[in-house]
C-alpha positions as CSV (number, residue, x, y, z in Angstrom):
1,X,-49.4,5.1,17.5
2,X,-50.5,8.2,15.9
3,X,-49.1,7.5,12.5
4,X,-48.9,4.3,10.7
5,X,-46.7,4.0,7.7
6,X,-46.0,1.3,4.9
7,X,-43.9,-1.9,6.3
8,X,-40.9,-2.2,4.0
9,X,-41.7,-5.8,3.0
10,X,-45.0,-3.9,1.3
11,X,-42.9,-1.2,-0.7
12,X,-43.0,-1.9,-4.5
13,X,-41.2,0.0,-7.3
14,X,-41.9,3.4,-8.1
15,X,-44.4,3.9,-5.4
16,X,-44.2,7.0,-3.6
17,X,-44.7,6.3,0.0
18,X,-45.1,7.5,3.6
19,X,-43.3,5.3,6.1
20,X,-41.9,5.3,9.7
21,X,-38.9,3.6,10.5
22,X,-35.8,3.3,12.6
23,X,-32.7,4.7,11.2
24,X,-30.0,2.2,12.0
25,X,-26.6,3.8,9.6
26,X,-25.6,6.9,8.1
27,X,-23.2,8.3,6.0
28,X,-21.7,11.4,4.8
29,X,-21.0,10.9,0.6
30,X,-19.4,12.7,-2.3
31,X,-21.5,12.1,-5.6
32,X,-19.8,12.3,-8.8
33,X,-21.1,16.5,-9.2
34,X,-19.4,17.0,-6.1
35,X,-22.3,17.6,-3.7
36,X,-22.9,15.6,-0.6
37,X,-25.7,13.2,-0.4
38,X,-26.5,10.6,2.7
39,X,-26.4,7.1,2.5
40,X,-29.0,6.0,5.2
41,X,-30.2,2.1,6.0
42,X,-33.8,2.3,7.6
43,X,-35.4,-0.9,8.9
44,X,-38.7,-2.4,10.8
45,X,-39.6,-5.5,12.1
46,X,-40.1,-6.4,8.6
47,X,-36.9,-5.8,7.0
48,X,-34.0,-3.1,6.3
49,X,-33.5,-0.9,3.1
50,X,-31.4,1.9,2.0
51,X,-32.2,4.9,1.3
52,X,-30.7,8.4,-0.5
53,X,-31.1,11.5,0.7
54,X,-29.5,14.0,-2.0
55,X,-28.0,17.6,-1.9
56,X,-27.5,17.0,1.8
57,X,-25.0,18.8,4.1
58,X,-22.9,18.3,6.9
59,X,-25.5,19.8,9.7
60,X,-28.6,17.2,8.4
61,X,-25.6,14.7,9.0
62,X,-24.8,15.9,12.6
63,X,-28.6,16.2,13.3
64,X,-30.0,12.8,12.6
65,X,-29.3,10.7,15.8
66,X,-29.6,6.9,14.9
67,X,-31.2,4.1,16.6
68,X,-34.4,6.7,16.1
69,X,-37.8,6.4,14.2
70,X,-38.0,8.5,11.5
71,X,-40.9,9.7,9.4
72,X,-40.0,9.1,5.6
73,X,-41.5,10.3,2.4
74,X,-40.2,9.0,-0.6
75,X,-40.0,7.2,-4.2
76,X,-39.4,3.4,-3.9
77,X,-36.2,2.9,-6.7
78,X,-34.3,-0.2,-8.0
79,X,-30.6,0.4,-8.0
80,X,-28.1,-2.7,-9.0
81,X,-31.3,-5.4,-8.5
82,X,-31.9,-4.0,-5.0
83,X,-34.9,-1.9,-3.7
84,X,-33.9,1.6,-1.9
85,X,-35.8,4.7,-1.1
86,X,-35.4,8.3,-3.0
87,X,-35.8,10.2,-0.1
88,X,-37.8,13.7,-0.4
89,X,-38.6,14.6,3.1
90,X,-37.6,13.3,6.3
91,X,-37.7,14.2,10.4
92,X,-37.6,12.6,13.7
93,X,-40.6,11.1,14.6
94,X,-42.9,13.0,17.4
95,X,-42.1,11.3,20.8
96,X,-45.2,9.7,21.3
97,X,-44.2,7.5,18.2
98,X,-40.7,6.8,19.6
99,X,-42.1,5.4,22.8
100,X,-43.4,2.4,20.2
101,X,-39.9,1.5,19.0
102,X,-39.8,-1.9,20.4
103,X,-42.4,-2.5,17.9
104,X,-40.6,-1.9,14.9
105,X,-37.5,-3.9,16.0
106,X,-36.7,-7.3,14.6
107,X,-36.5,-10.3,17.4
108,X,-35.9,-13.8,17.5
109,X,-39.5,-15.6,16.9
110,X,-39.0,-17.0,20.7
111,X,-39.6,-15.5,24.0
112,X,-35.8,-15.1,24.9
113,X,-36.6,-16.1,28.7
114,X,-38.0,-19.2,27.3
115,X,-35.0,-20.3,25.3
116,X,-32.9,-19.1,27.9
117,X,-34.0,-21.7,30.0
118,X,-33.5,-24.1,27.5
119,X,-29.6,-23.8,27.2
120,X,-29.4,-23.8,30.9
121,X,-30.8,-27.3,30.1
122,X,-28.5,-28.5,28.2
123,X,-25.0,-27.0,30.3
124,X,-26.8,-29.2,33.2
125,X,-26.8,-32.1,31.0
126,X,-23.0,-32.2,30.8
127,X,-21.9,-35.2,32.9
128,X,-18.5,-33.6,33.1
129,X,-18.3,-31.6,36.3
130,X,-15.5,-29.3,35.2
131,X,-17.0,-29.0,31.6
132,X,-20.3,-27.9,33.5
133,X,-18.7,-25.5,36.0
134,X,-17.2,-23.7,33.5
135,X,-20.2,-23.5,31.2
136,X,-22.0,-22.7,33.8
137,X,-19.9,-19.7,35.1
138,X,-19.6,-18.6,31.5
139,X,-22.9,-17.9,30.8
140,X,-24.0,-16.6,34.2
141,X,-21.7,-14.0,33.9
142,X,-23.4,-12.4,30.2
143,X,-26.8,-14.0,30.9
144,X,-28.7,-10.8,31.9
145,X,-27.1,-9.6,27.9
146,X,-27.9,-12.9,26.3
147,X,-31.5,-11.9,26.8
148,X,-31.3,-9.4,23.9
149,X,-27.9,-9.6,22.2
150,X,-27.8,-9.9,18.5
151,X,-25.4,-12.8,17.0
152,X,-23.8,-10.2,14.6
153,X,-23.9,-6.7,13.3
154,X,-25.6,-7.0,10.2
155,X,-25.5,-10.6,9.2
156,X,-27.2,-14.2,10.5
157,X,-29.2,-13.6,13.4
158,X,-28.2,-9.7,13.5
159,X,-31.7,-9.7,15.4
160,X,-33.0,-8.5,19.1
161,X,-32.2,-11.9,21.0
162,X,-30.2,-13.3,17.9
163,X,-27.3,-15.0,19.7
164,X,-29.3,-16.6,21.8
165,X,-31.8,-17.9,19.0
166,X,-28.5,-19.0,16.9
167,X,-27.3,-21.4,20.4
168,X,-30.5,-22.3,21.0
169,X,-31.2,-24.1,17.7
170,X,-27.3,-25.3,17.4
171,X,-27.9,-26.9,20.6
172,X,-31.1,-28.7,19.0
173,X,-29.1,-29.7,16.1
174,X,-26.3,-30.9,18.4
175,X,-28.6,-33.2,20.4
176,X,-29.8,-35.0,17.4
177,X,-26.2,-35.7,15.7
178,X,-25.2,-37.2,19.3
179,X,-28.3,-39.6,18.7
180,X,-26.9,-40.7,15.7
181,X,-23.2,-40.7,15.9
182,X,-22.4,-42.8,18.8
183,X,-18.2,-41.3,19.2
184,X,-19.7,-37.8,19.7
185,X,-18.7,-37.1,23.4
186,X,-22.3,-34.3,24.0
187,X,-20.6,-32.5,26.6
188,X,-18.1,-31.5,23.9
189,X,-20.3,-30.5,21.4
190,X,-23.0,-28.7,24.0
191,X,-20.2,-26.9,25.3
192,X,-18.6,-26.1,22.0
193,X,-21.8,-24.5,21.1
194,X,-22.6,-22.6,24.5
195,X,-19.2,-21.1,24.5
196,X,-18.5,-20.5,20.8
197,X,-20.5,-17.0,19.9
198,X,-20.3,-16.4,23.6
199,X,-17.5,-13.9,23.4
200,X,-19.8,-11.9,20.6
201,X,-20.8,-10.1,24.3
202,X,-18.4,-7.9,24.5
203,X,-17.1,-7.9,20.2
204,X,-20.5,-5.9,19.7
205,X,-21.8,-3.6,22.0
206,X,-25.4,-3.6,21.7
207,X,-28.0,-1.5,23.0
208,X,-31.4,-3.5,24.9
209,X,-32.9,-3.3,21.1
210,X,-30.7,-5.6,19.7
211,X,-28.8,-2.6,18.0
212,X,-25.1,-3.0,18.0
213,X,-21.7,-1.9,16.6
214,X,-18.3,-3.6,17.1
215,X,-16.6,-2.8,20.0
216,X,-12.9,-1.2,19.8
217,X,-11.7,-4.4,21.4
218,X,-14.0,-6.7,18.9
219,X,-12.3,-5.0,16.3
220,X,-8.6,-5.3,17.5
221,X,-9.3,-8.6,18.7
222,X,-12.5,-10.7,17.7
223,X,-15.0,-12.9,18.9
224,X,-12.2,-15.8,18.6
225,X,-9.4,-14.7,20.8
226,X,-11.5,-13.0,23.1
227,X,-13.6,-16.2,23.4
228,X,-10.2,-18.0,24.3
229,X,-8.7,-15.7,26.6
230,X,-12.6,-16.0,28.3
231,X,-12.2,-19.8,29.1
232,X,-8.7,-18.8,30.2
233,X,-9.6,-16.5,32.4
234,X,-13.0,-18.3,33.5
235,X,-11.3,-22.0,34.3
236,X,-8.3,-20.4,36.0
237,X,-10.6,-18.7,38.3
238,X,-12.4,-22.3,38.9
239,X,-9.5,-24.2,39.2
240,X,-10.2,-26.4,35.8
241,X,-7.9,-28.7,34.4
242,X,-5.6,-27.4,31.7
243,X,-6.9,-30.4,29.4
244,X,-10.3,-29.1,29.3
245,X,-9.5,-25.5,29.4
246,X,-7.3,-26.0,26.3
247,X,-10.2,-28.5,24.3
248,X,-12.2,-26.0,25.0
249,X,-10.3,-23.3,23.9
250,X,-9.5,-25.4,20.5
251,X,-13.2,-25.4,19.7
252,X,-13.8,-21.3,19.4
253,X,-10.4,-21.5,18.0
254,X,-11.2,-23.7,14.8
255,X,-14.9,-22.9,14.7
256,X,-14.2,-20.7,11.5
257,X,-12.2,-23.2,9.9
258,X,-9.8,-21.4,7.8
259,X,-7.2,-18.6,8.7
260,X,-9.2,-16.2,5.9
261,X,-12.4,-16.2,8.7
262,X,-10.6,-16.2,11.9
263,X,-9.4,-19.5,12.5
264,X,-5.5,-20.2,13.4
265,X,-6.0,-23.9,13.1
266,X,-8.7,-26.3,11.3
267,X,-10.7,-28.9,14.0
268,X,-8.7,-31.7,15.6
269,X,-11.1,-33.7,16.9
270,X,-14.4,-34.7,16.0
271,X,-16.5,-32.3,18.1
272,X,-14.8,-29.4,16.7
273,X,-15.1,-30.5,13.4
274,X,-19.2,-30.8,14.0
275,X,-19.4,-27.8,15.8
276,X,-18.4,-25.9,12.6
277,X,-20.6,-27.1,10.2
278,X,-23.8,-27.3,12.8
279,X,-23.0,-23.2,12.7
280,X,-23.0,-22.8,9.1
281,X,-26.1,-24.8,8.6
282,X,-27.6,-22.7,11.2
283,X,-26.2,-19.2,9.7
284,X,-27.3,-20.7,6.0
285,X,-30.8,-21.8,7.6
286,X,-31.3,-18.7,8.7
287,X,-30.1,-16.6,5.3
288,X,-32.6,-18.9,3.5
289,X,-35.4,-17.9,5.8
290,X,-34.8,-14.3,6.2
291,X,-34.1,-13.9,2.4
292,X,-37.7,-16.0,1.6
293,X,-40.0,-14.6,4.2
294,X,-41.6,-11.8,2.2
295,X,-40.9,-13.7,-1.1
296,X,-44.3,-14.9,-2.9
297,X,-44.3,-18.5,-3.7
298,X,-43.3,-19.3,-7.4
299,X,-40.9,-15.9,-6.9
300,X,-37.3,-15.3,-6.5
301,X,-35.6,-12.8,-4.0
302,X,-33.5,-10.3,-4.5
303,X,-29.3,-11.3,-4.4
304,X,-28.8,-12.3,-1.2
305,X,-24.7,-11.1,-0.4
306,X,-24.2,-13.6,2.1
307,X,-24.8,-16.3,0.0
308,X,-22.9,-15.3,-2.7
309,X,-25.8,-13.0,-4.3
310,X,-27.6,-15.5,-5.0
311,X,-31.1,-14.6,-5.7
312,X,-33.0,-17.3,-4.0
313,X,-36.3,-19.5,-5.6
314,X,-39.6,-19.9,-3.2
315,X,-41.0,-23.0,-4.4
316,X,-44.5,-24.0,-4.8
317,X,-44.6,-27.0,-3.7
């Protein structure tokens, strides 16, 4: 790479900097004197800030494709606790750069072939053949996506390979609450957790980086309802019994837990009821770790919106 610029986990306040990185969201603004300014979010494989670009106009809007790395000079700023960039000068980056993207794009911290083969694991560990078939169908049809999918937009696991990092440690969790509670049925719960985010493939349309946007469907219908109408569709085709087809399909349904997130009805039966929680301590496990991983020990972060904007403590100890 030609030119090497400051990570964003390194920017400090008031520093000026040079820095490349990708431009992931723009957008066109009115400040309060009337003139347009752009409200940009650049990120690396360290992290993601914003960043102002002022006295801007409608052509520097047009012209600035995203998904792109971008040279950037600026003054690092806090606005409302947060860090963000005071923009001076800014261009594409010279296409030799760009062929280094993949370097600057955040992924899950495993190889996704590896954990790949580690769901298919656990679907053949489901005694019950239609439960299997249809797992199995399911995620043959999107595995070639699952390789680089994110598991959200912009929050848990909105990384390269992200949905597939947020099953495979779900289905870790799973196997270890089977161990302990002997009424957990596993091919319930493995299921629940293969198939629940499944239908994020086809919410989000992401590009092989891990960069995505909802889908016009994803935003009519969501991740929920298009994850029921999946199994539908999926154990129809297989010839599956409408008792597992519907357990199933109660599972994505009530994984949310309340109407206000998705949910038309709260878990019925036991599995559904763990699969909901083993995905929040997931999303929360993650939130913790990508809010703390730049944080010096003895510090706090900055408010972390997720969790409620909590700025979070890095103990010593």
């Amino acid at each position: 790479m030609r030119f090497n610029g400051i990570p964003v986990k390194d920017l400090k306040q008031d520093e000026i900097i040079n820095g490349i990185y990708i431009l992931r969201r723009k957008e066109l603004k009115e400040a309060s004197n009337r003139k347009y300014y752009l409200d940009l979010t650049f990120s690396d494989n360290t992290g993601e800030i914003n960043g102002k670009l002022w006295d801007a106009t409608e052509d520097m809007f047009l012209n600035m494709p995203l998904n792109m790395l971008y040279y950037v000079n600026a003054k690092v700023e806090c606005w409302k606790e947060n860090m963000q960039l005071n923009i001076q000068k800014i261009r594409v980056a010279d296409p030799e750069d760009q062929k280094e993207i993949d370097k600057f794009v955040p992924s899950a911290p495993i190889p996704s072939e590896v954990m790949l083969k580690e769901i298919y694991s656990y679907a053949e560990r489901i005694r019950n053949d239609e439960i299997k078939r249809l797992v199995l169908k399911m995620l043959k049809d999107k595995e070639d996506r699952l390789l680089y999918y994110p598991a959200a937009r912009s929050l848990h696991h909105s990384i390269r390979g992200g949905l597939l990092y947020h099953i495979y440690r779900m289905l870790h969790l799973s196997d270890k609450i089977s161990q302990v509670y002997e009424n957990v049925n596993p091919d319930l719960l493995y299921a629940g957790v293969l198939l629940h985010d499944l239908a994020k493939i086809g919410e989000l349309e992401s590009n092989t980086l891990g960069f995505s946007e909802y889908s016009k469907k994803g935003q009519l219908l969501g991740h929920l309802i298009m994850g029921i109408n999946e199994i539908e569709n999926a154990g129809r085709s297989l010839g599956i019994s409408e008792e597992v087809i519907i357990i199933l399909q109660h599972m994505v349904a009530s994984h949310h837990y309340e109407p206000e997130y998705g949910s038309p009805k709260k878990p019925l039966i036991l599995e559904a009821e763990l699969l909901h929680y083993i995905d929040m301590i997931d999303a929360r496990v993650y939130d913790f770790e990508n809010a703390l991983k730049n944080v010096d020990k003895g510090s706090f972060s900055e408010p972390v919106w997720s969790l409620d904007k909590r700025k979070l403590y890095n103990t010593d100890l």
